[in-house]
N, C-alpha and C positions, 0 to 999 in steps of 0.2 A: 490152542485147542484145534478145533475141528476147521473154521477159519484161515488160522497157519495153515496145515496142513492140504486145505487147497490152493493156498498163495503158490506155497513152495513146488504144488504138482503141476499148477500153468504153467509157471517157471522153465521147468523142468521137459515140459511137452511144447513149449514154443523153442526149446533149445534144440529138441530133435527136430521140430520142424525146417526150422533155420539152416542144420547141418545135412540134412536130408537133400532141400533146394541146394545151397553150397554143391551136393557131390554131384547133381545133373546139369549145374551152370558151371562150375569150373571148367571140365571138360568141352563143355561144348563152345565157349569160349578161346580154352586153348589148339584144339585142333580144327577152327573156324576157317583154315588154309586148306587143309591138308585133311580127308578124312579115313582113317585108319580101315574102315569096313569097306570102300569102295576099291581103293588100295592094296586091298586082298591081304593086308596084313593082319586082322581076325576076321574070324570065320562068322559072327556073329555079334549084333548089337549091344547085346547083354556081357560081353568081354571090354567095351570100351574102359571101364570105369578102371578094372584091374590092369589094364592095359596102359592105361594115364599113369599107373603106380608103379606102374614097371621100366615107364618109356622117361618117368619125369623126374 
């Protein structure tokens, strides 16, 4: 019932939570040497992440 139904939505919303952390710790992990925005290789902070998906 209604019970289920919230098990499976915490579930569900600590898995975004988890893959949300994931996509600003991966990055900044791997380019912890070397930062692509200082670097002049993007023009903006807001391009790292596609930029980790393009470079990796």
């Amino acid at each position: 019932g209604a019970q289920t139904t919230i098990f499976i939505n915490i579930i569900g919303v600590a898995c975004l939570i988890l893959l949300s952390g994931l996509m600003g710790v991966i990055p900044y992990v791997y380019y912890s040497g070397c930062d692509p925005y200082t670097a002049a290789y993007i023009q903006s902070v807001d391009q790292i992440f596609p930029y980790f998906i393009m470079d990796a």
